[in-house]
C-alpha positions, 0 to 999 in steps of 0.5 A: 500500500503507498503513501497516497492510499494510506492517507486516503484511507486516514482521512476517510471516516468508516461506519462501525459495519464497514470497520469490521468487514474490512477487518474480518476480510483482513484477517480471512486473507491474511490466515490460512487454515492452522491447527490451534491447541488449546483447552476447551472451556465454556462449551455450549451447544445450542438448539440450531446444532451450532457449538460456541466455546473457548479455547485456552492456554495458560496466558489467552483464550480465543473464542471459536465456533463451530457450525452444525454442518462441521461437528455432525459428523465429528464422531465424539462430543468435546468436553470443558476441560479436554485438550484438543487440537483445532483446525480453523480459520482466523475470523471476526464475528462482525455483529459484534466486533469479536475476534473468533476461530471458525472450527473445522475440525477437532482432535484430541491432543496426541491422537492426531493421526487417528482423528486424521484417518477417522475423520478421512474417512467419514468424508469419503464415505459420506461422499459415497452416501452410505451415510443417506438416511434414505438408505437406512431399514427400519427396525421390525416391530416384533422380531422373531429372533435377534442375532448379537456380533459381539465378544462372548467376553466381553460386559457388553453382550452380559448387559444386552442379554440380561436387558433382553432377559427382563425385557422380552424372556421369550425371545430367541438370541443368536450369538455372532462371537468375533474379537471387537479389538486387536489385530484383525477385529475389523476383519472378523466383525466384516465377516460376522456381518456378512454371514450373520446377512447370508444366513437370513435367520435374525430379523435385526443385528446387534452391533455391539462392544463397551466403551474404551479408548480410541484406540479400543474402539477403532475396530469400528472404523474400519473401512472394511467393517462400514463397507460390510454394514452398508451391504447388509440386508438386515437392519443393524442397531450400533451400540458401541462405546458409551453415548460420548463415544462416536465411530464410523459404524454409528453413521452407517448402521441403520440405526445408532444406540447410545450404549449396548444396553440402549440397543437391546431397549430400542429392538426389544419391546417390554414384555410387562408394558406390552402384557399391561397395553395387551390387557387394557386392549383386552378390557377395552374390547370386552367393554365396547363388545359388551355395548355393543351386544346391549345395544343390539339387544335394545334394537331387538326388543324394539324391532320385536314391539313393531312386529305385528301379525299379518292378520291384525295387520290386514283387520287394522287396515280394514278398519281404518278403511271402512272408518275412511269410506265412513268419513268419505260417505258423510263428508259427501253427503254433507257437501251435496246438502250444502250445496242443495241449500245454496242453490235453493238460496240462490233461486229466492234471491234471484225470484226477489230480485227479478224486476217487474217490466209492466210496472217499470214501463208505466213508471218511465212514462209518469216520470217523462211526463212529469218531465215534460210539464217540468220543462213546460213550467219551467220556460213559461216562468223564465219568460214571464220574468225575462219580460219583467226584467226586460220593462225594468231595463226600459224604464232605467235606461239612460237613453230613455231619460235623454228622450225627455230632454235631459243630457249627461255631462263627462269630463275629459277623462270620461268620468260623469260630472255630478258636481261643479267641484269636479271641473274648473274654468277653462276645463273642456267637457263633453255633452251627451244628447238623445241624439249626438255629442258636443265638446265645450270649454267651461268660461264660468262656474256658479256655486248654488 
């Protein structure tokens, strides 16, 4: 980095966000993959899968992390306390600024070229997908027999035989004995496997051995012994080592017990819990059965009380026949009888209400002539007082009084005069006469 870059990068002013990304990014490029060792301590392991511990010496401590998808497979559960060696990447958790390691694998201190090879090999297997939980059988319900692989010597096979004796005393046990450590143990427990799948006489495999060291355990990461369970055809129950204890037959049997006797408890259902659920079942039968007989016992009792003979069948239904025909008849004849009396009704009203022609023509005629003489009455008074009226119209005529020599004065404006007052000197008037009219002006006025 120059001179100019570094002072650009100075005076430049960095959220906290891009502070961190840019030193997560540093320190991702500047560290490789390492191996660190150390002491764990405050492991905890959370719902999501993921682990968060620390890992410490005498004088530092770094936080690590270690996501699900890189500890599901690691085969043991790390403890606080123990010394382990870790493969990680330098890191920074930008949320909150911490420097942290990003775990990809651990191994205990001193047994690196084991965890190597086991962890090798998990890998490669996976990758070939004998580890597919598609591919896995499941368990019989009710096996008819089980067969053990295990050491006849050894604690293991006493405690799933004394689980199996409690448990389910009837079962048949079939023994697959073959070394479970030492030199070509993984070979044998292989070839027990194999015959164990030949001879088809178990219904499920127990896979089996108690805990130990790595080292102890290691016959059951052996290649040859995954490989042997992978092609089996009957389902296999790994129980080896205690529940920390993780080997690469674990992952490739069908199903994976904590401990031997974890393996016997998962294949073999209690006979006392299966005898109390058989007896419950049996109590539950006898009880809907018994309600279920009572109930058909009600339906037959009814049925029986429906059931009639044929003959008092038929007398019912004759009765209630000839009481119908009976009900039938009256209300007929009760019907014909009212409609008798109706239409008898019906002749008075119309014989009442028939009307009298002779009588009603002479009563036409009276009345056109009272009708007539009305009329007559009626015009002759209309002249009489129209000739009255007509002599009351002469006499009051104005024209009649201008006949005898009188006349009638207007003013201009057409209003008659009445009084000297309504007109002044040099006003014009109008004179009427019986024959002819005459303006005038007015030279003098005389009061009275």
């Amino acid at each position: 980095m120059n001179f100019l870059v570094e002072m650009e990068i100075a005076r430049a002013v960095l959220s906290v966000s891009e502070l961190n990304r840019s030193t997560k990014d540093l320190l991702e490029q500047a560290f490789p993959l390492l191996w660190v060792s150390g002491e764990i301590s405050n492991i905890k392991r959370y719902g999501s899968g993921h682990w968060y511990f620390s890992l410490k010496d005498s004088n530092a401590q770094v936080r690590c992390v270690m996501f699900r998808e890189k500890n599901q497979y690691l085969g043991w559960l790390p403890q606080d306390g123990m010394q382990v060696e870790v493969r990680a990447l330098v890191t920074l958790y930008q949320g909150r600024g911490d420097f942290q390691l990003s775990v990809e694998t651990i191994r205990r201190v001193g047994l690196g070229t084991l965890f190597e090879a086991f962890e090798q090999l998990r890998a490669r297997l996976g990758k070939e997908g004998l580890f597919d939980p598609a591919r896995k059988k499941a368990l019989p319900l009710f096996p008819r027999q089980i067969g053990i692989i295990t050491s006849p010597s050894g604690a293991a096979l006493h405690d799933v035989l004394s689980t199996l004796r409690r448990r389910m005393p009837s079962l048949p046990v079939i023994i697959y004995p073959v070394p479970v450590q030492g030199n070509g143990a993984a070979a044998r427990i292989a070839a027990a496997v194999q015959m164990a799948a030949s001879r088809a006489e178990c219904d499920v495999l127990i896979l089996c051995r108690g805990g130990g060291s790595i080292e102890d355990l290691w016959a059951f990461n052996e290649e040859v012994v995954a490989r042997a369970i992978a092609a089996c055809s009957v389902p296999i129950i790994s129980g080896v080592g205690h529940e920390i204890d993780f080997t690469i037959t674990d992952f490739v049997a069908d199903i994976r017990a904590p401990t031997p006797t974890g393996a016997a408890q998962l294949i073999c259902q209690d006979r006392e819990e299966l005898l109390r659920r058989a007896e419950l079942l049996y109590l539950r039968a006898q009880r809907e059965l018994r309600r279920g007989i009572e109930s058909r016992m009600q339906n037959a009792d009814m049925l029986a009380c429906r059931l009639v003979h044929p003959r008092e069948r038929i007398n019912g239904q004759l009765t209630h026949l000839q009481r119908s025909h009976a009900r039938l008849t009256g209300s007929w004849l009760r019907c014909s009888e009212n409609r008798f009396w109706r239409v008898r009704e019906f002749n008075q009203r119309v014989t009442v209400a028939r009307p009298d022609i002779s009588r009603l023509i002479e009563r036409q005629y009276e009345l056109g002539l009272r009708l007539h003489r009305a009329i007559a009455g009626r015009i002759e008074t209309l002249a009489m007082s129209l000739e009255h009226q007509e002599v009351n119209l002469v006499h009051l005529n104005p024209e009649s009084v201008l006949q005898r020599g009188y006349s009638i004065v207007y003013t201009s404006d057409g209003a008659v005069l009445k009084n000297s007052d309504q007109i002044g000197v040099g006003d014009m008037i109008r004179v009427a006469f019986a024959k002819g009219k005459i303006k005038a002006h007015v030279s003098e006025k005389e009061n009275s």
